[in-house]
N, C-alpha and C positions, 0 to 999 in steps of 0.2 A: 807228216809225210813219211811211208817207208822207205828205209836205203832198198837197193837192189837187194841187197841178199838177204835182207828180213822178206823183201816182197817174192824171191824165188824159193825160201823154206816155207813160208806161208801156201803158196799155192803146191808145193810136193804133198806138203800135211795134209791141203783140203781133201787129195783126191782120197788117201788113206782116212779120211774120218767121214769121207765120206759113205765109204765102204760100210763103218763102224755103222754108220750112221743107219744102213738098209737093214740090220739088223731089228730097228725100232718100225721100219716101213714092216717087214714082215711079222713082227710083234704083233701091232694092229690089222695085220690082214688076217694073222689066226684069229683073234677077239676083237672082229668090228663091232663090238656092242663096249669097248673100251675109249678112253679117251685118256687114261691116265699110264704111265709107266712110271719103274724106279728100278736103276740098274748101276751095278761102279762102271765108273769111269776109266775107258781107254787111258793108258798111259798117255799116247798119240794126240789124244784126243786135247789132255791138260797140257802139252808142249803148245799145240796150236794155239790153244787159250788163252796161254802165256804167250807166243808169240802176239796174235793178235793184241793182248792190252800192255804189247811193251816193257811186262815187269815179269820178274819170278816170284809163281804162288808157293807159299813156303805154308805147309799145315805142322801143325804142332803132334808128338810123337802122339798116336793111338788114334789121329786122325784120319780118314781118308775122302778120295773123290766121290761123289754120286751123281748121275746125271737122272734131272727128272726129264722127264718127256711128254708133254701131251700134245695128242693129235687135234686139229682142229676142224679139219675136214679129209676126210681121203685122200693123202697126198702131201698134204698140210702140217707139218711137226714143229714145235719150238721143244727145243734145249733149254734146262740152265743149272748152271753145276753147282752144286752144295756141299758143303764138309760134312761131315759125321762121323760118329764112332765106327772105328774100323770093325767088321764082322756084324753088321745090321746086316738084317733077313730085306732083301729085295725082290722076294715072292709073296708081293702083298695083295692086298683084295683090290676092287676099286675104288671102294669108298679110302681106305689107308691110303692108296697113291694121291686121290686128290687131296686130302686135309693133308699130306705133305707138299702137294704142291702149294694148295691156299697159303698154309703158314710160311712158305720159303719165298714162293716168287710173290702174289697177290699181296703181302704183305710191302713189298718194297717197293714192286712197279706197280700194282694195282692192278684189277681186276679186264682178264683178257675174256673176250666173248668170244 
């Protein structure tokens, strides 16, 4: 259960990552023929993160945030943030965004339709 001021820093963050978040709506609205993205990560964005799973993510020096994105339908987006070498190119094709998505998330949740 959250205390009150984890649950009221939590919903200030949503609306701000939320924001973050239309960035990737309008990603997919220029390349509807897309379903993959790869982009670092809001600051904002890994506070909330951290707020929501109750621990501070701590990466190790050279590492940084990335958040994958794929669209599942119009409208339709999952997140999920990954570590990597800081200074990867995240202007990749879409065959590159998926096989990182495959290998980061399908590898651990398994395979989303």
């Amino acid at each position: 259960m959250l205390d009150n001021h984890r649950a009221e820093a939590i919903q200030k963050l949503t609306a701000k990552v939320d924001k973050i978040s239309d960035t990737d709506r309008k990603f997919f609205r220029r390349w509807p023929q897309r379903q993959f993205r790869v982009r670092l990560s809001h600051k904002t964005e890994m506070l909330w993160v951290e707020l929501m799973a109750g621990e501070v993510l701590i990466l190790p020096e050279g590492l940084r945030w990335y958040t994958l994105v794929r669209c599942l339908a119009p409208g339709v987006r999952v997140r999920q943030y990954i570590s990597h070498w800081e200074g990867c190119d995240t202007d990749v094709s879409e065959e590159v965004a998926a096989g990182i998505w495959t290998r980061a998330v399908e590898a651990k949740w398994g395979r989303m339709s």
